[in-house]
DOPABA-533639 format. One line per field, with one value per atom (N, C-alpha, C, O): residue in three letters; chain; atom name; z, x, y. Coordinates in nm, 4 decimals, decimal comma. Atoms other than C-alpha are relative to their C-alpha. Layout:
residuo: [ALA | ...]
cadena: [A | ...]
atomo: [CA | ...]
z: [Z | ...]
x: [X | ...]
y: [Y | ...]
% end
This chain:
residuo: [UNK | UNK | UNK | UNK | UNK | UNK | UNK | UNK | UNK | UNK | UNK | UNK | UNK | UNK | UNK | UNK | UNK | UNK | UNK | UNK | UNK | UNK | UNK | UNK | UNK | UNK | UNK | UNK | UNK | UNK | UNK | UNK | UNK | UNK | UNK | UNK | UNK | UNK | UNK | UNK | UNK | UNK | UNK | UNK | UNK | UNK | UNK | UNK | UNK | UNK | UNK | UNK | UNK | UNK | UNK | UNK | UNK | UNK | UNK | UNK | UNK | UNK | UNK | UNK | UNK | UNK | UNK | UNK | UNK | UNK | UNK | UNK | UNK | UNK | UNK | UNK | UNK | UNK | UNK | UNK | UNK | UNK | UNK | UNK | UNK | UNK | UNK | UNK | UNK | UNK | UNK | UNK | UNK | UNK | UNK | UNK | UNK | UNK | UNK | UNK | UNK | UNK | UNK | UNK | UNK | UNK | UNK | UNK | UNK | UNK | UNK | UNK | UNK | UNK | UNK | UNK | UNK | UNK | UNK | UNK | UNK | UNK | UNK | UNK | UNK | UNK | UNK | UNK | UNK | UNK | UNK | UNK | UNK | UNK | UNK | UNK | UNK | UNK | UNK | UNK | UNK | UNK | UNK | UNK | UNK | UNK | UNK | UNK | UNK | UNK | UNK | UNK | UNK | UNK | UNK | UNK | UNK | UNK | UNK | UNK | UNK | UNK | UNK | UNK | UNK | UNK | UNK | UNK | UNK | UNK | UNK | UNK | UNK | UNK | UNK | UNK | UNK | UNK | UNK | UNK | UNK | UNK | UNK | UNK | UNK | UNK | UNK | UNK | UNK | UNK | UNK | UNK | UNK | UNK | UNK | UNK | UNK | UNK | UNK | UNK | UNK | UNK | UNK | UNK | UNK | UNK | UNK | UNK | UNK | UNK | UNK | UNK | UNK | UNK | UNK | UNK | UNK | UNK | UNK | UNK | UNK | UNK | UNK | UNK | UNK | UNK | UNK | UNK | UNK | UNK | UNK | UNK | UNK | UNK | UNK | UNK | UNK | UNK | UNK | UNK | UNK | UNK | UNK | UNK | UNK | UNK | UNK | UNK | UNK | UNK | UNK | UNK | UNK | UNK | UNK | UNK | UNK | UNK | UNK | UNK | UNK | UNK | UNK | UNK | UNK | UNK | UNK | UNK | UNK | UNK | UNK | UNK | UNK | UNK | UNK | UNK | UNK | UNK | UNK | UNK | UNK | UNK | UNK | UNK | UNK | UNK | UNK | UNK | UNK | UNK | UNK | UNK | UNK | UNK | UNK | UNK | UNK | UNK | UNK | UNK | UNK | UNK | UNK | UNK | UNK | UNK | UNK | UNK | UNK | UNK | UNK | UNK | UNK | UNK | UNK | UNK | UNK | UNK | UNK | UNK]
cadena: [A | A | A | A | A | A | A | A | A | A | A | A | A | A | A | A | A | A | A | A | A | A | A | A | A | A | A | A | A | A | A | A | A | A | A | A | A | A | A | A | A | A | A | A | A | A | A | A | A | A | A | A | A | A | A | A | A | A | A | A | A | A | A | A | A | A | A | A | A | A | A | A | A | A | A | A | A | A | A | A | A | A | A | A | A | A | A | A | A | A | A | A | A | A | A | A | A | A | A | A | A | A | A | A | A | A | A | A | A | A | A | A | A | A | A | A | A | A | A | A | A | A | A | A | A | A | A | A | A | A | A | A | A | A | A | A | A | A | A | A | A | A | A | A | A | A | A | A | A | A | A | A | A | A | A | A | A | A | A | A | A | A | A | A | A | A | A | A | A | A | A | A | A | A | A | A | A | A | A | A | A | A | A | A | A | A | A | A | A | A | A | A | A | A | A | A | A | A | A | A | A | A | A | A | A | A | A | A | A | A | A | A | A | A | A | A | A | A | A | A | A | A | A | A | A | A | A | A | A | A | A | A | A | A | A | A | A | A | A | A | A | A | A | A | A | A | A | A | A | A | A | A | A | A | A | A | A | A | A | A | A | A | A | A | A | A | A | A | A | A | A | A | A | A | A | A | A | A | A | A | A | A | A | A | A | A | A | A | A | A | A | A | A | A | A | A | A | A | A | A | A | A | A | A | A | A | A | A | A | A | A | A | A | A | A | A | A | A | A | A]
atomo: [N | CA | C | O | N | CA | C | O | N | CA | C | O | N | CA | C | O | N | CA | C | O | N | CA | C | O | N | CA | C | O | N | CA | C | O | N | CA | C | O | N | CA | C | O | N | CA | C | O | N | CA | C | O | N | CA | C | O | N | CA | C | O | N | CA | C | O | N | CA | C | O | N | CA | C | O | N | CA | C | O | N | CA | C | O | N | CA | C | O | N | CA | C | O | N | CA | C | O | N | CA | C | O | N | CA | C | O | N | CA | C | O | N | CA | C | O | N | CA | C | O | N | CA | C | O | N | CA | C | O | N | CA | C | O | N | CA | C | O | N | CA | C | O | N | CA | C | O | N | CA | C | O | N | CA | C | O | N | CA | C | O | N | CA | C | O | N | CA | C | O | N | CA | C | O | N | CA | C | O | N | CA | C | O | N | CA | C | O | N | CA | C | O | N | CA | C | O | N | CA | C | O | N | CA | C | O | N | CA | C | O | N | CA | C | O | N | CA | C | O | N | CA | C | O | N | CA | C | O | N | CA | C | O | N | CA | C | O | N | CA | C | O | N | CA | C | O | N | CA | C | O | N | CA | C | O | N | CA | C | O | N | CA | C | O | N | CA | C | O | N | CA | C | O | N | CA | C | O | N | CA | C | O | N | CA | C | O | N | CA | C | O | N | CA | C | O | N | CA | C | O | N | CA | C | O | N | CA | C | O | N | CA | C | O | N | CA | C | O | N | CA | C | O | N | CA | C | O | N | CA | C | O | N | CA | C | O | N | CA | C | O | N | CA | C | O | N | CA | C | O | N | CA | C | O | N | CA | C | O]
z: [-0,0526 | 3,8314 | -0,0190 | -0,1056 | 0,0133 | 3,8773 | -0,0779 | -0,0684 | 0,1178 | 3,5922 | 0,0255 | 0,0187 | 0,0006 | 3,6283 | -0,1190 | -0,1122 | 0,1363 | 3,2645 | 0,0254 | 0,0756 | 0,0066 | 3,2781 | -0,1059 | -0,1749 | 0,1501 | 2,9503 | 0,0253 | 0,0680 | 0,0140 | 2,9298 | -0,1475 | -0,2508 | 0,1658 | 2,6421 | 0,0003 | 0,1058 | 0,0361 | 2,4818 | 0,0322 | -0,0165 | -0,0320 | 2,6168 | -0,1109 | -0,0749 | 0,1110 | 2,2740 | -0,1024 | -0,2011 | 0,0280 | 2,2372 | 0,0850 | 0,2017 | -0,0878 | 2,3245 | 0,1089 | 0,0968 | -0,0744 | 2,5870 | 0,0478 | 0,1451 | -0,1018 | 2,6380 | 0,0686 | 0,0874 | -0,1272 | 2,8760 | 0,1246 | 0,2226 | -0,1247 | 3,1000 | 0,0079 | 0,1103 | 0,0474 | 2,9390 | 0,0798 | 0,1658 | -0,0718 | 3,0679 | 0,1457 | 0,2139 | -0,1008 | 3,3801 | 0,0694 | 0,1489 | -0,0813 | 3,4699 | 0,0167 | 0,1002 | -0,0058 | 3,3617 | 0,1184 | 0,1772 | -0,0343 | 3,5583 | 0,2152 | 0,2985 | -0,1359 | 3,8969 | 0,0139 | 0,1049 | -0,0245 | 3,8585 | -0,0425 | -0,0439 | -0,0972 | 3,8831 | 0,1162 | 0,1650 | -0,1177 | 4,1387 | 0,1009 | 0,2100 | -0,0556 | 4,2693 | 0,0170 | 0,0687 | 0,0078 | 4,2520 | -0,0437 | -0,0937 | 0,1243 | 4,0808 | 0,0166 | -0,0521 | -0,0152 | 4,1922 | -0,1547 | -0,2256 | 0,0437 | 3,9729 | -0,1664 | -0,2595 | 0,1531 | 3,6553 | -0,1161 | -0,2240 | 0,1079 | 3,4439 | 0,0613 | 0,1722 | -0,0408 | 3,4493 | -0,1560 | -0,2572 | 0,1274 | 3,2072 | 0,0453 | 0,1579 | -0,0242 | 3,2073 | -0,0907 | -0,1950 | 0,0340 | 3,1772 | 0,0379 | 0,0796 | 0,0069 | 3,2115 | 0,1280 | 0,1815 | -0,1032 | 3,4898 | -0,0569 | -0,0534 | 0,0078 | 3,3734 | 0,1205 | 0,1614 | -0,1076 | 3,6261 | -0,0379 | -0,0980 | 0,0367 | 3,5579 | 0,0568 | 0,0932 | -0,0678 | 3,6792 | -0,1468 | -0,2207 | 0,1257 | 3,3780 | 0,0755 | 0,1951 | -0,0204 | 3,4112 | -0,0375 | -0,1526 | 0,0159 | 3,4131 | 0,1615 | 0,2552 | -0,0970 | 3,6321 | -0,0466 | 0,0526 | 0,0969 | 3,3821 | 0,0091 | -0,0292 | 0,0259 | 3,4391 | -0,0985 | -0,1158 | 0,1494 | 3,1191 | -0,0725 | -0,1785 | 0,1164 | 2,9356 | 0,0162 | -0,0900 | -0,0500 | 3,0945 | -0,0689 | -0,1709 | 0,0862 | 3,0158 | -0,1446 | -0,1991 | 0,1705 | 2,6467 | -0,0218 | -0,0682 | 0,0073 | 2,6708 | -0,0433 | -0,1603 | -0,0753 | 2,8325 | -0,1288 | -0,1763 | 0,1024 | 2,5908 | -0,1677 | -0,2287 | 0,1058 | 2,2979 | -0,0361 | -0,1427 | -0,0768 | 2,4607 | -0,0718 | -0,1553 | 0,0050 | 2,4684 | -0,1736 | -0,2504 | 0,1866 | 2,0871 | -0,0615 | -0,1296 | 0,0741 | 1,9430 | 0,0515 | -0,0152 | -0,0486 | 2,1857 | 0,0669 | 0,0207 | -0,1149 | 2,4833 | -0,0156 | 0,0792 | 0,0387 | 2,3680 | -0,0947 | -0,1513 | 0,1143 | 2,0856 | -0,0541 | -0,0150 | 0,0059 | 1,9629 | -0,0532 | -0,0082 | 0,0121 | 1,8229 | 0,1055 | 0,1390 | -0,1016 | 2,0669 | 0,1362 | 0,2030 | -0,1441 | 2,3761 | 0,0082 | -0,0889 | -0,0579 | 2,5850 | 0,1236 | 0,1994 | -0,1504 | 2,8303 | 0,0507 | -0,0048 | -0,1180 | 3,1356 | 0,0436 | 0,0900 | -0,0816 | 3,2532 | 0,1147 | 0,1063 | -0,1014 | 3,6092 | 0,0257 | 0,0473 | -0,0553 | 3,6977 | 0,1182 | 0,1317 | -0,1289 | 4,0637 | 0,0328 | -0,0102 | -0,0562 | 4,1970 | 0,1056 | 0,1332]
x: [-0,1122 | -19,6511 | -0,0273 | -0,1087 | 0,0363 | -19,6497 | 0,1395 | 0,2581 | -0,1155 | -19,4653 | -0,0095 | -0,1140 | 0,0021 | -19,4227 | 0,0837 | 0,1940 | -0,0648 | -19,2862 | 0,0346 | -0,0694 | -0,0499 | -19,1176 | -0,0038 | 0,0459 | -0,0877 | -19,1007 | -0,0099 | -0,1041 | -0,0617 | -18,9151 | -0,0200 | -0,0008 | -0,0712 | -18,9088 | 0,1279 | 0,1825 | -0,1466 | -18,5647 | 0,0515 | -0,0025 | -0,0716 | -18,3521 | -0,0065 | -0,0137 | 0,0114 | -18,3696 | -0,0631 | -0,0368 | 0,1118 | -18,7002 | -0,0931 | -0,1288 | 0,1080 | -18,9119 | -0,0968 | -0,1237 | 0,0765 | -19,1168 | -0,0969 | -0,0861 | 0,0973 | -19,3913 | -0,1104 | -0,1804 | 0,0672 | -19,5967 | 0,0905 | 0,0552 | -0,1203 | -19,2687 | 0,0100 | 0,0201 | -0,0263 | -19,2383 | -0,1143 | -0,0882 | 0,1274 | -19,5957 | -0,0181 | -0,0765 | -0,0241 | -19,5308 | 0,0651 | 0,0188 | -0,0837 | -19,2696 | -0,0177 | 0,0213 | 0,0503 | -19,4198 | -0,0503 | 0,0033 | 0,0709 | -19,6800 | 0,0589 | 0,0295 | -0,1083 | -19,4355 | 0,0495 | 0,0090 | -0,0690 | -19,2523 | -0,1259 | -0,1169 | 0,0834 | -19,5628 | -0,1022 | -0,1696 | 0,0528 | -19,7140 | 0,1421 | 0,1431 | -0,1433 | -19,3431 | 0,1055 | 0,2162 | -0,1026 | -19,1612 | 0,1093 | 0,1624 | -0,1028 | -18,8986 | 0,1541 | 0,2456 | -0,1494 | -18,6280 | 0,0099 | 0,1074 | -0,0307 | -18,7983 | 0,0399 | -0,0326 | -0,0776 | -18,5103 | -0,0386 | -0,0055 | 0,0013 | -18,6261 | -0,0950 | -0,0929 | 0,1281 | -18,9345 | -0,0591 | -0,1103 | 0,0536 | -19,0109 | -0,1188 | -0,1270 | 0,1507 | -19,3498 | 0,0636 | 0,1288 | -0,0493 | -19,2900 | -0,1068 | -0,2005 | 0,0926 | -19,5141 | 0,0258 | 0,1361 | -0,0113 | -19,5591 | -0,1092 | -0,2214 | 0,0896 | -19,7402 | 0,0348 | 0,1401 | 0,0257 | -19,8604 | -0,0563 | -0,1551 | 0,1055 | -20,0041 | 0,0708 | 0,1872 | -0,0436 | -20,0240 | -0,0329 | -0,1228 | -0,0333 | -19,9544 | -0,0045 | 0,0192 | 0,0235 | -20,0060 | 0,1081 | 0,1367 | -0,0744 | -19,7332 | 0,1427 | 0,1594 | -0,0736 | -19,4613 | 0,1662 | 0,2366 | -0,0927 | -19,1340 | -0,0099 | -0,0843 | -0,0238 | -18,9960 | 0,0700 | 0,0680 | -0,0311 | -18,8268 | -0,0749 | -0,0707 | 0,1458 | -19,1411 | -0,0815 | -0,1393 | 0,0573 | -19,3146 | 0,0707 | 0,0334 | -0,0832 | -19,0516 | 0,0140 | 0,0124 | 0,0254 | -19,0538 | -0,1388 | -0,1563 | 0,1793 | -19,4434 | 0,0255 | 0,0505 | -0,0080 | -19,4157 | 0,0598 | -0,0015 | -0,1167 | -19,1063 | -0,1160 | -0,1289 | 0,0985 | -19,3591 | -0,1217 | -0,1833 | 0,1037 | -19,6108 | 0,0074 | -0,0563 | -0,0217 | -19,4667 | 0,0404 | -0,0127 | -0,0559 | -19,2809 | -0,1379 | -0,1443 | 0,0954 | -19,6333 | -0,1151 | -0,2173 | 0,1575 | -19,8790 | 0,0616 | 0,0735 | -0,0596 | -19,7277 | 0,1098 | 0,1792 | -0,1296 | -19,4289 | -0,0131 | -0,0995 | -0,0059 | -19,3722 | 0,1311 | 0,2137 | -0,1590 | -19,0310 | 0,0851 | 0,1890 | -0,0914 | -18,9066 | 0,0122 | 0,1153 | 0,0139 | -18,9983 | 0,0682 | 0,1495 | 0,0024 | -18,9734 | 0,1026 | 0,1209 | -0,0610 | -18,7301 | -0,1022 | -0,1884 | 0,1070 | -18,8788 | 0,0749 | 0,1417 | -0,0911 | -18,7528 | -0,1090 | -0,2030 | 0,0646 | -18,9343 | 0,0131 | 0,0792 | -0,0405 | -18,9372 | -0,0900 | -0,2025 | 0,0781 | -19,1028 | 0,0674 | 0,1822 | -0,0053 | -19,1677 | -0,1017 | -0,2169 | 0,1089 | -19,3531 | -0,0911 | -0,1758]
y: [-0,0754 | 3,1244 | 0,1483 | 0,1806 | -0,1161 | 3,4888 | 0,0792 | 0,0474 | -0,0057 | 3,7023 | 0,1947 | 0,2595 | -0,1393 | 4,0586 | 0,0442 | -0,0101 | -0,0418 | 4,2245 | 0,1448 | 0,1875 | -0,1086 | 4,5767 | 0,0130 | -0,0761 | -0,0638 | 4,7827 | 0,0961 | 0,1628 | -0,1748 | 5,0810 | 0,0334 | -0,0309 | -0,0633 | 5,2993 | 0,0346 | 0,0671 | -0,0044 | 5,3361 | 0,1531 | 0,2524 | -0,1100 | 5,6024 | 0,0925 | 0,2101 | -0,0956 | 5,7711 | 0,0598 | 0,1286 | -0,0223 | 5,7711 | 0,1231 | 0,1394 | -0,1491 | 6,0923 | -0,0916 | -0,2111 | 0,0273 | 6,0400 | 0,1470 | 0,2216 | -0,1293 | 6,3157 | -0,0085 | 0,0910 | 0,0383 | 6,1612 | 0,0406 | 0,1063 | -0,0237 | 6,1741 | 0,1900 | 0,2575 | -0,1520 | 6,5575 | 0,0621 | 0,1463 | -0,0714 | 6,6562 | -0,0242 | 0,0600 | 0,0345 | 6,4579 | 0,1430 | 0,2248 | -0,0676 | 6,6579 | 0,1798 | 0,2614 | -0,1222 | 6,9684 | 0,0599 | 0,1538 | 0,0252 | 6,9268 | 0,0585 | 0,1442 | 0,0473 | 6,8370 | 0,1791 | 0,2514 | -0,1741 | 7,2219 | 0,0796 | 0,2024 | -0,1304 | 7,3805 | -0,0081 | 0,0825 | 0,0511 | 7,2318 | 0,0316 | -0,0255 | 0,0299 | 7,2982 | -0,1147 | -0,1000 | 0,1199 | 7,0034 | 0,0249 | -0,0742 | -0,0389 | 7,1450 | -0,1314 | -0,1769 | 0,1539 | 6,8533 | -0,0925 | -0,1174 | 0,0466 | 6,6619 | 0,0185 | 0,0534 | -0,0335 | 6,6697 | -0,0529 | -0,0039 | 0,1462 | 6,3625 | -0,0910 | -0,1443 | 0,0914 | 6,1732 | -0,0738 | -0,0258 | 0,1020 | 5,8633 | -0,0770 | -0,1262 | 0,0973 | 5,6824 | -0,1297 | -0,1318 | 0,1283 | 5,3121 | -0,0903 | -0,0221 | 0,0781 | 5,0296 | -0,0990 | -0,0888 | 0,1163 | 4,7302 | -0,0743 | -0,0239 | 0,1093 | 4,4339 | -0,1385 | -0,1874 | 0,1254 | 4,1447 | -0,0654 | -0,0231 | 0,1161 | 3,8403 | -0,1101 | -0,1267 | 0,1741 | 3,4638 | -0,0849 | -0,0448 | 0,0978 | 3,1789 | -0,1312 | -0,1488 | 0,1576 | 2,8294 | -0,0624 | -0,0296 | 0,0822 | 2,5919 | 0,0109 | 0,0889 | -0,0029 | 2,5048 | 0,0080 | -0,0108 | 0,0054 | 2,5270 | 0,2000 | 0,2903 | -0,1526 | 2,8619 | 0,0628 | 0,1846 | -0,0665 | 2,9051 | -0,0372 | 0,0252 | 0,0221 | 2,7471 | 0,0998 | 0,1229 | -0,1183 | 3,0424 | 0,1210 | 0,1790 | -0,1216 | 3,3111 | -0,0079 | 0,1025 | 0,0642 | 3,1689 | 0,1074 | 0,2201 | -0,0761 | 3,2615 | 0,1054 | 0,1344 | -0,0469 | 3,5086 | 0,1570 | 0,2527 | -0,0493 | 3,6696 | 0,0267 | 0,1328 | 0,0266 | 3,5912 | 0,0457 | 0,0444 | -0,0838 | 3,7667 | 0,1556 | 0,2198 | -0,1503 | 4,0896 | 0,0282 | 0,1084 | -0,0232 | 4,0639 | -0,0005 | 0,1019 | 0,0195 | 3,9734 | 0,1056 | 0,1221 | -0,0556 | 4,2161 | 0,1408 | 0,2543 | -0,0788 | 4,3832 | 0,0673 | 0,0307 | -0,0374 | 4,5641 | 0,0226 | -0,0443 | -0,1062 | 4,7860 | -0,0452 | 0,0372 | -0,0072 | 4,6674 | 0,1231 | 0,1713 | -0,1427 | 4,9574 | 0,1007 | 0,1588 | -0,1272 | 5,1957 | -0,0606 | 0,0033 | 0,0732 | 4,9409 | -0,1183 | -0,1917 | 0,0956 | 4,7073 | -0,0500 | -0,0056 | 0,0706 | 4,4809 | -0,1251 | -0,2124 | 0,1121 | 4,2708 | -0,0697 | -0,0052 | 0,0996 | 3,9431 | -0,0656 | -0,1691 | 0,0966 | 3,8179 | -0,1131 | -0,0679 | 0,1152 | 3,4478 | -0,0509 | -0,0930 | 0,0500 | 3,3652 | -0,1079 | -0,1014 | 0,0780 | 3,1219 | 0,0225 | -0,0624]
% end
């Protein structure tokens, strides 16, 4: 099945990747942009056909590897 994972960093967590981002953006002119966070996209395909045996994984995944818990929230989607 195919699993795509989102993690954000926490709203109340610095972000200066997003900070240099945006730097970056107003002098090149961009100046619109106000607020810029760097966030993550993970993709992957998993074996099984049990889409909450997957998201389990999946969930288990990120707490133990992929995900920072303090710093990070993360959203799991499984599609087939």
């Amino acid at each position: 099945m195919k699993v795509t994972v989102t993690i954000d960093r926490r709203p109340e967590i610095a972000d200066p990747e997003g900070t240099t981002v945006r730097r970056a953006l107003h002098d090149l002119g961009f100046t619109e942009a106000s607020e810029v966070r760097m966030d993550r996209v993970i993709h992957m395909h998993v074996d099984g056909h049990d889409a909450d045996e997957i998201r389990a994984r999946v969930e288990e995944m990120c707490r133990q590897l992929l995900a920072n818990p303090v710093l990070e929230d993360f959203h799991i989607e499984v599609s087939a």
